[in-house]
N, C-alpha and C positions, 0 to 999 in steps of 0.2 A: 309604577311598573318598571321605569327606566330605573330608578333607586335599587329594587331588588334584582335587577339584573346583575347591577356591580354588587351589592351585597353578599347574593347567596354565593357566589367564585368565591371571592377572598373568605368567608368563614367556612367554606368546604374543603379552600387550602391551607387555613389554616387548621382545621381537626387532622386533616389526612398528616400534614408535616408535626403536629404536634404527637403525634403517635409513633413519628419514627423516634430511635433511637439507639445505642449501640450495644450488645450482647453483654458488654462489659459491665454496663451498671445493671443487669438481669442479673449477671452472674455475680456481681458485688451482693447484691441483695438477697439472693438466694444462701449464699456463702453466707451473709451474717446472719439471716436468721437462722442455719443449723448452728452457727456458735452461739447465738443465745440460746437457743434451748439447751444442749449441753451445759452452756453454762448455766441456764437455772437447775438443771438436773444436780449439777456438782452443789449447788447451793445449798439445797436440800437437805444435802448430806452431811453439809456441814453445822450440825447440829451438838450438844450436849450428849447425845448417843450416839459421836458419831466413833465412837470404837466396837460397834458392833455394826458397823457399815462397812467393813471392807472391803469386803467382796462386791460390794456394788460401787465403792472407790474404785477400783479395781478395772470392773467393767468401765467405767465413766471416764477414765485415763485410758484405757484404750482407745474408747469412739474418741476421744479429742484427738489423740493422736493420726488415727486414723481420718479423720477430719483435718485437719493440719496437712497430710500429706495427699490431699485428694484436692485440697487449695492451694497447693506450693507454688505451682504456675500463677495463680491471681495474687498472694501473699509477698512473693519473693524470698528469697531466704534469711534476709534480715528481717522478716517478719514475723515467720514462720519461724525462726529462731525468739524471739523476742517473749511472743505469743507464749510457747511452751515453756521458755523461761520462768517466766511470769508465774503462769499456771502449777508450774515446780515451786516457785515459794509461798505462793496460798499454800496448797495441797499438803505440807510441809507439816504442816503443826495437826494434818488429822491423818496422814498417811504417808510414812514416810518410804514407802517401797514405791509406792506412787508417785511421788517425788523424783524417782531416782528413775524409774519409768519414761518421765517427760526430763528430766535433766541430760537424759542417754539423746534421747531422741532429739533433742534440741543441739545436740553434737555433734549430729548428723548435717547440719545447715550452717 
């Protein structure tokens, strides 16, 4: 009885304090998983047909962008510059207006 008295406190304070946490690894979390789906979505497309994708190239350089600039505050601008960098020299070899899309925008940071 005396045993579960100090027991059940400290494993009660420890679930309560393990459940805190700060908004920022939510918001980390939440932020990579829409960049990974975007980025499987671009993957997709990069495929042996992907000259008859543009139009959904197209779209999918937008949301990233638009994603990029909805995380600038969590990213930074060296990041958020990097990021779209990047994403301009993939995109490069299956869409090059897309390219030039995320190259603009990454000039912006």
């Amino acid at each position: 009885m005396r045993i579960s008295r100090t027991i059940v406190p400290v494993l009660l304070a420890a679930a309560l304090l393990g459940g805190c946490g700060d908004n920022k690894s939510a918001d980390q979390k939440a932020m990579n998983y829409k960049f990974e789906a975007i980025d499987y979505e671009i993957s997709r497309l990069e495929t042996v047909t992907s000259q008859y994708n543009d139009a959904h190239f197209s779209a999918a350089t937008k949301k990233y962008i638009a994603l990029v600039r909805q995380y600038h505050d969590v990213l930074g601008p060296e990041e958020a510059r990097r990021r779209l960098s990047d994403r301009a020299d993939e995109i490069s070899a299956f869409c090059l207006p897309c390219a030039g899309m995320l190259a603009d925008a990454a000039k912006s940071y």
